[in-house]
mmCIF file of the C-alpha atoms, coordinates in Angstrom:
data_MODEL
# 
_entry.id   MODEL 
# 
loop_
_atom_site.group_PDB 
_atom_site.id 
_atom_site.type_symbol 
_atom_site.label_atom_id 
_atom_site.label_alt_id 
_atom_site.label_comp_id 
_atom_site.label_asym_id 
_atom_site.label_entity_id 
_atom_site.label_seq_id 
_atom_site.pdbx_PDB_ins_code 
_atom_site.Cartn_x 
_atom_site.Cartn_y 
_atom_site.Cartn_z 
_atom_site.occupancy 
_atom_site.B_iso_or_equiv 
_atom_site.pdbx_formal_charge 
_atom_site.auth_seq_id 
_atom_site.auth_comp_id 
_atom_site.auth_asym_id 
_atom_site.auth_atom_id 
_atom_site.pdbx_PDB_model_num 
ATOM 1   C CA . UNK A 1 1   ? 39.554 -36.096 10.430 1.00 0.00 ? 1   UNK A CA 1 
ATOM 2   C CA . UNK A 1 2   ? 36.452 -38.564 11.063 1.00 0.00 ? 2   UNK A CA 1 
ATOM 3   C CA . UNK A 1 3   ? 32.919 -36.458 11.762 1.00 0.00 ? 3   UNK A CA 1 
ATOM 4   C CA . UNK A 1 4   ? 33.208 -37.547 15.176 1.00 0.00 ? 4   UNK A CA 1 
ATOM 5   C CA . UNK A 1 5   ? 36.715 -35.273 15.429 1.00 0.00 ? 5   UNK A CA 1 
ATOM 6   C CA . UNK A 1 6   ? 35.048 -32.513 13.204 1.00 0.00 ? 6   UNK A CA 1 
ATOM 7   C CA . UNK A 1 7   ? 32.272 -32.012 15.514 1.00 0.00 ? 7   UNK A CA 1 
ATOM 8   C CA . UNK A 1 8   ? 34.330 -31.902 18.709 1.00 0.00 ? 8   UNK A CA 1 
ATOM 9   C CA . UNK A 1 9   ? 36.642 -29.241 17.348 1.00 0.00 ? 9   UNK A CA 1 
ATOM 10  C CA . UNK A 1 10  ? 33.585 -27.010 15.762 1.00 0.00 ? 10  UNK A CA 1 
ATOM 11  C CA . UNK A 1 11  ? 32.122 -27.267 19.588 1.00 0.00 ? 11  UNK A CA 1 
ATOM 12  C CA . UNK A 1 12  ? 36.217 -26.288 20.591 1.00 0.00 ? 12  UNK A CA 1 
ATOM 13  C CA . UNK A 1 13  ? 36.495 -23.930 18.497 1.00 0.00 ? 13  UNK A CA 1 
ATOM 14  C CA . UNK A 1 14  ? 33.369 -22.419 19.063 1.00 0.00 ? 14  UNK A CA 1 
ATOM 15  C CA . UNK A 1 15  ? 34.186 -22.000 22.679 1.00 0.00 ? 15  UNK A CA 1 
ATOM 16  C CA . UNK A 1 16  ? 37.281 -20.322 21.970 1.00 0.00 ? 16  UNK A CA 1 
ATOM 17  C CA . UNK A 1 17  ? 35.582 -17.976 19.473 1.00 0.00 ? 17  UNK A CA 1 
ATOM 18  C CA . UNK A 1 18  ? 33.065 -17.036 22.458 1.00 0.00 ? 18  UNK A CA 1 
ATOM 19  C CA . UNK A 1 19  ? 35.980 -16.366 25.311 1.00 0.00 ? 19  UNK A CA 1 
ATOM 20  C CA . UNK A 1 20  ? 37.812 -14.229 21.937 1.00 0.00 ? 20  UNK A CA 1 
ATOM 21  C CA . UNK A 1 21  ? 34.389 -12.146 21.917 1.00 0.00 ? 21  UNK A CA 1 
ATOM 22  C CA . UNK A 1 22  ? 34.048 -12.137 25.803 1.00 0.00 ? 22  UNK A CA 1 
ATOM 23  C CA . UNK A 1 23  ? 38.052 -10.733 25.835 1.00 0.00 ? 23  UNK A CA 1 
ATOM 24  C CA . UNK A 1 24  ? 37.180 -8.295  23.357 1.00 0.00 ? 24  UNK A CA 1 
ATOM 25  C CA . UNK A 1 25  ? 33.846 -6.927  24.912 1.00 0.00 ? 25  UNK A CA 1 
ATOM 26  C CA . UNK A 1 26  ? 35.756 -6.431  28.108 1.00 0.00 ? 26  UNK A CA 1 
ATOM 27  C CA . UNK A 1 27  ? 38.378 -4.187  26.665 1.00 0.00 ? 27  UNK A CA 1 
ATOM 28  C CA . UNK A 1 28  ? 35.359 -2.488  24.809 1.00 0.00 ? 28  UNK A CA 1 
ATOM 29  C CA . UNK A 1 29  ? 33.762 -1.774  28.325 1.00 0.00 ? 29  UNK A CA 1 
ATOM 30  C CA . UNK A 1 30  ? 37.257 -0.496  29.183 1.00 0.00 ? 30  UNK A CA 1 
ATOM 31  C CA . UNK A 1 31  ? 37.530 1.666   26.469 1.00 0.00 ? 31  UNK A CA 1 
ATOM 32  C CA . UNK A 1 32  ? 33.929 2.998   26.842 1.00 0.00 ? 32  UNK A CA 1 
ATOM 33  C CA . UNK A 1 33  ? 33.603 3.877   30.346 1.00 0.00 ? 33  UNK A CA 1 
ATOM 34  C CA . UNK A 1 34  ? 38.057 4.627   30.547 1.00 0.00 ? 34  UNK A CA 1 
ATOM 35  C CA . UNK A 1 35  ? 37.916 2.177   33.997 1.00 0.00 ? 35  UNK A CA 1 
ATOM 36  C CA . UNK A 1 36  ? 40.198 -0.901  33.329 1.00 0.00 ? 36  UNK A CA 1 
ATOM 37  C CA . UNK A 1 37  ? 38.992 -4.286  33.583 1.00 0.00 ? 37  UNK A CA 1 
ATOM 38  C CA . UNK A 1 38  ? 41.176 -5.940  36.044 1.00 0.00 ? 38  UNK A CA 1 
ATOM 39  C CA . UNK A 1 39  ? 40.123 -9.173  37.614 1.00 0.00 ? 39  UNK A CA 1 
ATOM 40  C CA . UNK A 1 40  ? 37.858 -9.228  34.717 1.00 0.00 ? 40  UNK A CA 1 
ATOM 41  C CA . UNK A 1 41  ? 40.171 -9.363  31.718 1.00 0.00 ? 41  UNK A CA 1 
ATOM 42  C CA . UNK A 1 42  ? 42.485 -11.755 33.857 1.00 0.00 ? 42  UNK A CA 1 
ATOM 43  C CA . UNK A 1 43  ? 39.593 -14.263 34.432 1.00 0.00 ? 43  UNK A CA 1 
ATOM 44  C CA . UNK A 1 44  ? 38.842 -13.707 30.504 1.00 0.00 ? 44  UNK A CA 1 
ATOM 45  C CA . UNK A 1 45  ? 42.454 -14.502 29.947 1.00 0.00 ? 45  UNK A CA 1 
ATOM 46  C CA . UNK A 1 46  ? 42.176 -17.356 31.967 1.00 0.00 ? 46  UNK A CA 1 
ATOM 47  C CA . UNK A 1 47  ? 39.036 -18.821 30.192 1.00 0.00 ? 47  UNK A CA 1 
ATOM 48  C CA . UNK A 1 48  ? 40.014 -18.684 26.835 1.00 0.00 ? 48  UNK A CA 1 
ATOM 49  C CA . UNK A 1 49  ? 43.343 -20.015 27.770 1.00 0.00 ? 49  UNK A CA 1 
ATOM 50  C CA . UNK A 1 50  ? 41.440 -23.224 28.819 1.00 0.00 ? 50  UNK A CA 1 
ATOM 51  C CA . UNK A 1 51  ? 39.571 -22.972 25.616 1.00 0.00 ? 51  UNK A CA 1 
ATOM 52  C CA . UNK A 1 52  ? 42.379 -22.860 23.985 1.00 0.00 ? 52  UNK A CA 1 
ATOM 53  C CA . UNK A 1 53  ? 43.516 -26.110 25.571 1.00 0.00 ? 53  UNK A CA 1 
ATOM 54  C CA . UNK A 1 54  ? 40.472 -27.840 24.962 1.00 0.00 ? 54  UNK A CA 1 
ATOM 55  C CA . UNK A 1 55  ? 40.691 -27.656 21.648 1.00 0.00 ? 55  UNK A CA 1 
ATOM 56  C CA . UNK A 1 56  ? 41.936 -30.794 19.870 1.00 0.00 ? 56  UNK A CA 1 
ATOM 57  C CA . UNK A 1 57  ? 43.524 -29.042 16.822 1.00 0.00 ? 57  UNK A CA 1 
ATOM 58  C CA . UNK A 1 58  ? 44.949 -25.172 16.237 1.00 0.00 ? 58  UNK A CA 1 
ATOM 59  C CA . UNK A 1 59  ? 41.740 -23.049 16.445 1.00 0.00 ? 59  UNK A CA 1 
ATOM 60  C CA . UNK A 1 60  ? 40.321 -21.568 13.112 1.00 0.00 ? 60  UNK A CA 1 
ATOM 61  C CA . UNK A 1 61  ? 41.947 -17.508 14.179 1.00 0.00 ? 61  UNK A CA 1 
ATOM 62  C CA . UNK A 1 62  ? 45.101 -19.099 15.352 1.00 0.00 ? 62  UNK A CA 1 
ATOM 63  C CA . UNK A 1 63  ? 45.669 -21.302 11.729 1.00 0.00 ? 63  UNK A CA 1 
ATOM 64  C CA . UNK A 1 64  ? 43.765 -17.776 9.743  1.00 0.00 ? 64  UNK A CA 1 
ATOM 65  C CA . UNK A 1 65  ? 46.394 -15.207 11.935 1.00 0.00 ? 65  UNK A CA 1 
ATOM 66  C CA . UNK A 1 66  ? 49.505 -18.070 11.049 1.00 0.00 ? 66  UNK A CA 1 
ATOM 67  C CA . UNK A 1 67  ? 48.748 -18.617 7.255  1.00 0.00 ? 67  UNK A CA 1 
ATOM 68  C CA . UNK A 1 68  ? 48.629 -14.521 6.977  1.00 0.00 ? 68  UNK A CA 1 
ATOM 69  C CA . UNK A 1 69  ? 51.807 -14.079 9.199  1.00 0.00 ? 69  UNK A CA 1 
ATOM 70  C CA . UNK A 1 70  ? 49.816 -11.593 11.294 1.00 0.00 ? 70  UNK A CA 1 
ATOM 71  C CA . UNK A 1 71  ? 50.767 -10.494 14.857 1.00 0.00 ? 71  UNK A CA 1 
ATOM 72  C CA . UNK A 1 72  ? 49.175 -11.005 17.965 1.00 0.00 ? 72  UNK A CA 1 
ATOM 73  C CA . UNK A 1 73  ? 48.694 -6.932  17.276 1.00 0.00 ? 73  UNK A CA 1 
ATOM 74  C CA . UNK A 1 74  ? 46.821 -7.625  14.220 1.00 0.00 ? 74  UNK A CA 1 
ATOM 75  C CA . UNK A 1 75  ? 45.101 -11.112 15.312 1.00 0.00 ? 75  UNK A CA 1 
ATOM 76  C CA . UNK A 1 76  ? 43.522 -8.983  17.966 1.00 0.00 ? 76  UNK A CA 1 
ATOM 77  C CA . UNK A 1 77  ? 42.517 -6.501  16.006 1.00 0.00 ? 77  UNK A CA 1 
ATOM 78  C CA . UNK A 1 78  ? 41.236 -8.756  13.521 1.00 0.00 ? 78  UNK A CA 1 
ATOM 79  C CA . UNK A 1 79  ? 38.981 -10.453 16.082 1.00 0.00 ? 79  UNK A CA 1 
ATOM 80  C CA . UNK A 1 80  ? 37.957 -6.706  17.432 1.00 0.00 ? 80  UNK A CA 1 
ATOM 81  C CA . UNK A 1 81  ? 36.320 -6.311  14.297 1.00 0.00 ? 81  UNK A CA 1 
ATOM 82  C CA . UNK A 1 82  ? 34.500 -9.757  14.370 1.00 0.00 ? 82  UNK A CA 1 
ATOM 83  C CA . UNK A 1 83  ? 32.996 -9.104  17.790 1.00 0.00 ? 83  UNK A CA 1 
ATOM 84  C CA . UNK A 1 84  ? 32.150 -6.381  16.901 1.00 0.00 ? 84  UNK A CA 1 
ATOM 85  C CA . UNK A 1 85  ? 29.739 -7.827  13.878 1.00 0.00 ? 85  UNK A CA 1 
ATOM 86  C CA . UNK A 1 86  ? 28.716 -10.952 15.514 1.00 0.00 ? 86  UNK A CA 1 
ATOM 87  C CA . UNK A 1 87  ? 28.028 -9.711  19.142 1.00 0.00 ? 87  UNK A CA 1 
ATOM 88  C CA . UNK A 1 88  ? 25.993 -6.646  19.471 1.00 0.00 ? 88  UNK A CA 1 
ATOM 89  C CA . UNK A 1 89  ? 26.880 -5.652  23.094 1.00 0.00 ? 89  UNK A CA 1 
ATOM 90  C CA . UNK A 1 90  ? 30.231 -5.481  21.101 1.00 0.00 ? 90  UNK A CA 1 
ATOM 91  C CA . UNK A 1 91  ? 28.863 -3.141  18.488 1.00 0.00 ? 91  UNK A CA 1 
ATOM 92  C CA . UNK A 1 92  ? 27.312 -0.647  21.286 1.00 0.00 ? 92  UNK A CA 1 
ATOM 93  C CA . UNK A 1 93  ? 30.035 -0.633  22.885 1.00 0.00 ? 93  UNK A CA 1 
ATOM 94  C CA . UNK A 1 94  ? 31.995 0.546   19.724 1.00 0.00 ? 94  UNK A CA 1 
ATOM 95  C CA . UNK A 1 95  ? 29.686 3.174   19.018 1.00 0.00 ? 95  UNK A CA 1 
ATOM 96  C CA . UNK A 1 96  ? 29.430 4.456   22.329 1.00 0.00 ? 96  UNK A CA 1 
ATOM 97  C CA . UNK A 1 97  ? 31.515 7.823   22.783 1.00 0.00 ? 97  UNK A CA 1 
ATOM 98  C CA . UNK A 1 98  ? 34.420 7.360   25.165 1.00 0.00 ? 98  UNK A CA 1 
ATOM 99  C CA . UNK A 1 99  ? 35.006 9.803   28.408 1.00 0.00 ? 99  UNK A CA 1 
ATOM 100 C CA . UNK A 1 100 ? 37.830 11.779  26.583 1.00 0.00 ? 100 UNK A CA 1 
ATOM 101 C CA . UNK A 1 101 ? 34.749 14.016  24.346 1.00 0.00 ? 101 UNK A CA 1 
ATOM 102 C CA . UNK A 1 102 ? 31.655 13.590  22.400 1.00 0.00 ? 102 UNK A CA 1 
ATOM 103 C CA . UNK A 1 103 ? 33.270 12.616  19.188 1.00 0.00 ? 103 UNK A CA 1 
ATOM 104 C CA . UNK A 1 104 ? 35.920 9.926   19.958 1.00 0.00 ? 104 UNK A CA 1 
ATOM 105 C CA . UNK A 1 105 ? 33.730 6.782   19.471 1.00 0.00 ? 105 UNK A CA 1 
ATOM 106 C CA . UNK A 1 106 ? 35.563 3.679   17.753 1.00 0.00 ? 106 UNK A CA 1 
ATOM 107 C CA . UNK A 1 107 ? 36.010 3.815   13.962 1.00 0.00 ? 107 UNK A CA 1 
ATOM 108 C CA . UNK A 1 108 ? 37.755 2.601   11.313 1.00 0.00 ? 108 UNK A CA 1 
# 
């Protein structure tokens, strides 16, 4: 791969790692304040399906999630625990009690 190819794929991926965060805090928000996301999520969907596209080899998650044979279960969660360490809406949200009682915030 030439440094010309490297640097358009780090800029890809990069995108796609942002719309994987921007999914993630939007089920977070979900989770936190027990309303669904709804056009939301679906225009997340959408966006980091065309990041996804964009991207001119597999995307650094997608080639971690295949060499580890992990599910789209465990890719997810996988990436729920990134955003939640490199965005810190992401982390509030986590730590934020849900609806259901005072002691049911996210933990693992």
């Amino acid at each position: 791969m030439s440094a010309a190819d490297r640097q358009c794929w780090l800029s890809a991926n990069q995108r796609y790692l942002v719309a994987q965060i921007a999914r993630m805090r939007l089920l977070l928000q979900g989770v936190a304040t027990g309303e669904a996301a709804g056009g939301d999520l679906a225009a997340a969907e959408a966006d980091l399906d065309q990041a996804r596209r964009a991207l001119p080899a597999d995307a650094a998650l997608d080639v971690l999630a295949a060499a580890c044979g992990l599910s789209r279960f465990e890719t997810d969660l996988l990436m729920l625990l990134a955003a939640i360490e490199l965005d810190g809406g992401c982390a509030a949200l986590s730590a934020r009690p849900r609806p259901e009682g005072p002691h049911c915030a996210i933990n693992f």
